[in-house]
C-alpha positions in Angstrom: 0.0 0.0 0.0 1.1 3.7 -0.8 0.5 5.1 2.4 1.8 8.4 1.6 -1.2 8.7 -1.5 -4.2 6.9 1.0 -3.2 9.7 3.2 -3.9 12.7 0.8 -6.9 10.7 -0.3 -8.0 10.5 3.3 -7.2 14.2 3.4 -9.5 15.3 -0.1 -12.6 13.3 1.1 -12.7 14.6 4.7 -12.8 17.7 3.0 -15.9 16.5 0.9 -17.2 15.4 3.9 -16.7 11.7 2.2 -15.7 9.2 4.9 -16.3 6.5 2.6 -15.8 5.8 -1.2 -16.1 3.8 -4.2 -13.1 3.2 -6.6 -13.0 2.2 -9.9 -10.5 3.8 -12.0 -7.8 1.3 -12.6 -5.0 4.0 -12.1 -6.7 5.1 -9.1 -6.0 1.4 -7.9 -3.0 1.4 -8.7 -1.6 4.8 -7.5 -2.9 3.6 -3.9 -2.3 -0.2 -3.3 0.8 -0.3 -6.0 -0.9 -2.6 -8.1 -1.1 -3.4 -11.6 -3.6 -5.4 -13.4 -1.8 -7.2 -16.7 -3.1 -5.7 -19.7 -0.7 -7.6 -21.9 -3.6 -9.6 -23.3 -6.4 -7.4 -22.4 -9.3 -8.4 -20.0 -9.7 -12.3 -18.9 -12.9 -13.7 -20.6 -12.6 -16.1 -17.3 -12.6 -12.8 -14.7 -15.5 -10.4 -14.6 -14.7 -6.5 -14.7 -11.8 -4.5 -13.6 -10.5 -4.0 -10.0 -13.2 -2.1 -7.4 -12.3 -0.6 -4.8 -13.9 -0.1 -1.2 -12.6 2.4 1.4 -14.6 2.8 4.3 -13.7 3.5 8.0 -9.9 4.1 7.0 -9.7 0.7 5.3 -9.0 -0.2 2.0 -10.6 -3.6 0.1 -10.2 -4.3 -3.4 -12.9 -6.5 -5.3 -11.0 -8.8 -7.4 -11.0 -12.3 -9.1 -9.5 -15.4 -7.8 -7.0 -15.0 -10.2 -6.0 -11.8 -10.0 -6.3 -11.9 -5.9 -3.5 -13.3 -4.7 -0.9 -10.9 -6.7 -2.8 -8.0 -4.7 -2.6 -9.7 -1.4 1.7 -10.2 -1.9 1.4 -6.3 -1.8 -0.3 -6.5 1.7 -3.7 -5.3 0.0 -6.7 -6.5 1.4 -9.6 -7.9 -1.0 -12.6 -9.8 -1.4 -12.5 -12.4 -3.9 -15.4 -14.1 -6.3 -15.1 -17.3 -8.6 -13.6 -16.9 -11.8 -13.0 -20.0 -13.6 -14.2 -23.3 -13.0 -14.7 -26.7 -15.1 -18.2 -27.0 -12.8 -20.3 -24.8 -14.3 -20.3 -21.9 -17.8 -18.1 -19.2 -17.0 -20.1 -16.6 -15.1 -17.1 -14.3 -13.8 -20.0 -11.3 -14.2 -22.4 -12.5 -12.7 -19.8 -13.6 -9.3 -18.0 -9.8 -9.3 -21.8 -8.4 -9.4 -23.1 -10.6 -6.4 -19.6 -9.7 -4.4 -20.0 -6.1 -5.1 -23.5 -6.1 -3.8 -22.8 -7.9 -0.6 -19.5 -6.1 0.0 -21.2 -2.6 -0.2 -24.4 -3.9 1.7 -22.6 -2.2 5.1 -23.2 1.6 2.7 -27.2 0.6 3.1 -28.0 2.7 5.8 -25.0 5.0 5.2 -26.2 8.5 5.8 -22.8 10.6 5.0 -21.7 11.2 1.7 -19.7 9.0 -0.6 -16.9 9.8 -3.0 -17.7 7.5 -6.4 -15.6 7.2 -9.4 -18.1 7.1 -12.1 -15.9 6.7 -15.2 -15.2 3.4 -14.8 -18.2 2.1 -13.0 -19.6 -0.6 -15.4 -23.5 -0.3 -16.0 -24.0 -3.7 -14.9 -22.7 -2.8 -11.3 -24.3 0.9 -11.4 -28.1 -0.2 -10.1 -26.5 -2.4 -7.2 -24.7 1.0 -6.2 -27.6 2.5 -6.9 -30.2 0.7 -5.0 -27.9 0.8 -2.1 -27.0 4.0 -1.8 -29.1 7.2 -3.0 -27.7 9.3 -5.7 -28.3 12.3 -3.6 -25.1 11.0 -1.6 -23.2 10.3 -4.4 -20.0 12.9 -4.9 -18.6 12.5 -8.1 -14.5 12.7 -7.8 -13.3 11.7 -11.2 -11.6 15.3 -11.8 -10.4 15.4 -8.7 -8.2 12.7 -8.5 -5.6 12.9 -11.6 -4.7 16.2 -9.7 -4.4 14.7 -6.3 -2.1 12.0 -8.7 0.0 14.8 -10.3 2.4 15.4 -7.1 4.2 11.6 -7.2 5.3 10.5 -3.3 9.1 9.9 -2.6 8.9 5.5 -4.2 6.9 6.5 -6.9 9.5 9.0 -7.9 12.2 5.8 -7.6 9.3 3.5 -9.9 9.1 6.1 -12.8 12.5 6.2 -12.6 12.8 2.0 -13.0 10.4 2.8 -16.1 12.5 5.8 -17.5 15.6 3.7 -17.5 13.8 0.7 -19.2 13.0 3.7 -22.2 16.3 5.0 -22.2 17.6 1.3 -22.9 15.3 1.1 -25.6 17.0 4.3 -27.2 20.3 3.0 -27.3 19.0 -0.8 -28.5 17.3 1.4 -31.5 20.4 3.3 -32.5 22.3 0.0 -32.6 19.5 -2.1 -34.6 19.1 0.8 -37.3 20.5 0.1 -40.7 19.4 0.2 -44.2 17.0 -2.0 -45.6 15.6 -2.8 -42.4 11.8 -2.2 -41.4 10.1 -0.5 -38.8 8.3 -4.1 -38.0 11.6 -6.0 -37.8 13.1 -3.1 -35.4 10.0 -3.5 -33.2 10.1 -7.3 -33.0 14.4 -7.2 -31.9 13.3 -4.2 -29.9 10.9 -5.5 -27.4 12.3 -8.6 -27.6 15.8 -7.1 -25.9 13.4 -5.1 -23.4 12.0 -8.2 -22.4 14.9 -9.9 -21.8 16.4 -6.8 -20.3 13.5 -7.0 -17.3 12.8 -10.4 -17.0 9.2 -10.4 -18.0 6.2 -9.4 -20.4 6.5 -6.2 -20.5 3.8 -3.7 -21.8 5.4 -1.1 -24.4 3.2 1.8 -26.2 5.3 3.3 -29.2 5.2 5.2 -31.9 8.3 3.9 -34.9 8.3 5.7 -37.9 10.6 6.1 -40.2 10.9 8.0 -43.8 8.0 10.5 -44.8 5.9 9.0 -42.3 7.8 10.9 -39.3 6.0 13.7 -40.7 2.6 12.4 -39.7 3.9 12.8 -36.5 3.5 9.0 -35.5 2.2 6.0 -35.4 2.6 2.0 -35.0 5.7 0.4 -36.9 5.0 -1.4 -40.5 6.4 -2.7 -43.5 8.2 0.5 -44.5 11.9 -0.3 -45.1 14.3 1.9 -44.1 16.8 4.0 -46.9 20.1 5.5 -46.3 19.5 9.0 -44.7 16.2 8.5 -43.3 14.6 9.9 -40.1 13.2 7.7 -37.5 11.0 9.4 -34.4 11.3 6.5 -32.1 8.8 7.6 -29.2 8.9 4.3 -26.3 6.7 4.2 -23.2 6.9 1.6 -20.9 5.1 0.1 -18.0 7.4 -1.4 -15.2 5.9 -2.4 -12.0 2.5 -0.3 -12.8 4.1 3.0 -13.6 5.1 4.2 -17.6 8.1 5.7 -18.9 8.2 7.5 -21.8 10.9 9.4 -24.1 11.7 10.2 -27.6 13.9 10.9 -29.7 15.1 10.9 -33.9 17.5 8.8 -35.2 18.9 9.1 -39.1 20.1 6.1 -40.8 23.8 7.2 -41.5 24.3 11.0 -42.1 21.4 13.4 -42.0 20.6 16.3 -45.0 22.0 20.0 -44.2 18.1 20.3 -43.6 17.3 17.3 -41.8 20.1 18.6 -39.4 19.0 22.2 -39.3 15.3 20.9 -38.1 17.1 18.3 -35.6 18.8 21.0 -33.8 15.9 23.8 -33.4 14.1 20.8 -31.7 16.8 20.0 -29.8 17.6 24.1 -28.9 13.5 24.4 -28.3 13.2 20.7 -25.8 16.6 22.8 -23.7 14.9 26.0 -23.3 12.0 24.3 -21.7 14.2 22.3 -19.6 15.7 25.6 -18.3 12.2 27.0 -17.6 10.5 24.4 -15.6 10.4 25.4 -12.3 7.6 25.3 -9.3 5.0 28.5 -9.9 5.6 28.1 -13.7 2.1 27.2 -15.3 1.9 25.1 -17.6 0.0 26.7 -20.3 2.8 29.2 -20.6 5.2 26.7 -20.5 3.4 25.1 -23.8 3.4 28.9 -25.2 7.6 29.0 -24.2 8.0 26.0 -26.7 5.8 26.3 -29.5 7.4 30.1 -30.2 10.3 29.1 -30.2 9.7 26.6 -33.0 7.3 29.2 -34.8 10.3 31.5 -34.0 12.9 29.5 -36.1 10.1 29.8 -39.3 8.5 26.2 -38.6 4.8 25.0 -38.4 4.0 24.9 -34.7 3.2 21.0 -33.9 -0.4 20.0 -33.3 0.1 18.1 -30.2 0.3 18.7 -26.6 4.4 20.3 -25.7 4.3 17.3 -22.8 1.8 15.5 -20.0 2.2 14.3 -16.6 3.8 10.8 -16.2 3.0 8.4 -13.7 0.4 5.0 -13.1 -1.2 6.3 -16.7 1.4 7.4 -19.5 -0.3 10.9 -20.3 -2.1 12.9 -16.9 -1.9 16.3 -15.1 0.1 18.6 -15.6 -1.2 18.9 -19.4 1.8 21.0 -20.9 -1.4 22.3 -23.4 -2.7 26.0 -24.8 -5.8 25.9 -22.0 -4.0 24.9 -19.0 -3.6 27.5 -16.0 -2.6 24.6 -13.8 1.1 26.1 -11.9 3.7 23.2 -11.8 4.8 21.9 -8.4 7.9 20.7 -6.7 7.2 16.6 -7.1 5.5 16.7 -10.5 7.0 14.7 -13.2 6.3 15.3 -16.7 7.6 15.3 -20.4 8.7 17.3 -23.1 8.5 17.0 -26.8 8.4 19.5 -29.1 8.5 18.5 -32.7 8.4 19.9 -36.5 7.0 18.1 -39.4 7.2 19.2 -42.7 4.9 16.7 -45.1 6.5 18.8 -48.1 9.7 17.7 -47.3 8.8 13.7 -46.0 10.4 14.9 -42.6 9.5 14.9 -38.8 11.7 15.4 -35.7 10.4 15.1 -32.4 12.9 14.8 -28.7 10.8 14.1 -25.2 12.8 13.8 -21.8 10.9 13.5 -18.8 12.1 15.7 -15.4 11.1 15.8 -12.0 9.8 19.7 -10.9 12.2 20.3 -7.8 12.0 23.3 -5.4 14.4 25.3 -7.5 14.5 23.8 -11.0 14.0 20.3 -12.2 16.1 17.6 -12.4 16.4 15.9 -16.0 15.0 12.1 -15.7 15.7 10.9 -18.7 19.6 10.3 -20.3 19.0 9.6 -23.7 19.8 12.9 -25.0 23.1 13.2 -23.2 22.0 15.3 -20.9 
């Protein structure tokens, strides 16, 4: 358990006047009891839904399958199980979860305080139980609330992300040692997450854009067939999840030597990524930290990019602080978030993008990610 994060939870609810709650929002889960559900195959057609979770009279309980129970318990969380799978009868893990949820909140019947409720992720076949036990009129929605209680990470969630970060950074150096011509962005993948893999031990969950050629200028996507050609740019953008929390950098390679151009764009990226590096700092918000960026780029005579200059990193790999246009949010010492500024030119077949990932200290930031040679 993450006692640090129960404790501000406790905290935000008292001040709701919530001394109870229901949970449902897997990164809510996860950011409290430290664990992860596997999503390398997606759900279990033998379980029924995700992870709920119960906090009442300072205690946490998580709802869970009998498969997925006992990796929560080695944590030191406390749950209540239902059947899963069984050879004795069809597989009804639905129908079990729904019956557990009803008798486990059956205490919230004649409940007269508020509770907090995730609604997000509260499937509709478990809504009318809640409902029938407890009156909407008690309800207090928190779903906005919680990503910004999430966005100031606690002293071993700082160490996890930075587990994660170095997993990404190894996947930088694996890419600029795979990278040759005639090779495809499929074929780097496959050798790719094969040496992460074998690098951690395990399965290991990997989002990624891998692009290479002219389709760097559409900013990203998943690797194909495309085979790479002497000269080419590659944005090679890897987030990983290690132990329930992501990782994420970026950064362009060029198969051999770049064009005068293809240089020229590399390093305004790489000048614009530093000068947000040097801003960060607690007070800054973070709407005129996505401004900083994207004039610089416009500044040097390129397009300004049509994604967000950075997110929050953490149990999900994109959260608060949004580095975006609309957000007023201040940055805080204990925040970690990313940076990636790009330019793509679809005239020219070209796109550059570079993301390191700091931690917002009392006076600065420290840089998380070594990629880049910082």
């Amino acid at each position: 358990m993450n006692e640090i994060s129960l404790t501000r939870l406790q905290e935000t609810f008292r001040e709701k006047g919530c001394p109870a709650a229901i949970l449902t929002n897997p990164a809510t889960l996860t950011w409290l009891t430290g664990y992860a559900p596997p999503i390398q195959t997606g759900p279990s057609p033998f379980e029924g839904g995700a992870a709920i979770g119960v906090w009442w009279e300072g205690q946490l309980t998580l709802l869970l399958s009998d498969m997925e129970a006992p990796a929560a318990q080695a944590l030191g969380v406390q749950t209540r199980e239902y059947v899963s799978y069984t050879i004795e009868e069809p597989v009804l893990g639905f129908d079990h979860q729904a019956q557990a949820f009803g008798e486990l909140i059956a205490p919230l019947k004649n409940f007269k305080d508020k509770v907090a409720v995730e609604l997000n992720f509260l499937s509709a076949r478990l809504y009318p139980i809640l409902a029938q036990t407890l009156p909407l009129d008690q309800w207090v929605i928190v779903d906005n609330d919680l990503p910004l209680l999430r966005a100031v990470k606690s002293p071993p969630e700082i160490e996890k992300i930075r587990a994660a970060l170095a997993v990404a950074d190894s996947a930088q150096t694996i890419v600029k040692r795979l990278l040759q011509v005639g090779l495809s962005e499929i074929e780097l993948w496959g050798q790719l997450k094969a040496g992460l893999e074998h690098q951690v031990g395990g399965r290991l969950p990997v989002l990624a854009d891998l692009v290479g050629g002219s389709r760097t200028a559409e900013i990203g996507g998943l690797p194909g067939e495309y085979r790479f050609q002497a000269g080419d740019p590659l944005i090679a953008d890897i987030v990983p999840r290690l132990d329930g929390y992501w990782g994420d950098n970026a950064a362009t390679h060029f198969v051999g030597e770049p064009s005068p151009e293809h240089r020229k764009v590399y390093e305004v990226v790489r000048e614009t990524l530093e000068k947000g590096l040097e801003a960060v700092r607690p007070g800054l918000k973070a709407r005129d930290l996505d401004a900083l960026l994207r004039q610089h780029i416009e500044g040097q005579g390129y397009p300004v990019y049509p994604h967000h200059s950075g997110h929050g990193l953490g149990v999900t790999y994109h959260e608060e602080p949004r580095i975006v246009p609309y957000n007023a949010l201040p940055l805080q010492a204990g925040m970690v978030l990313a940076l990636e500024p790009g330019v793509y030119l679809p005239d020219q077949g070209l796109g550059v993008r570079l993301e390191d990932v700091v931690l917002v200290t009392q006076d600065g930031c420290e840089v998380l990610t070594h990629h880049l040679g910082h």
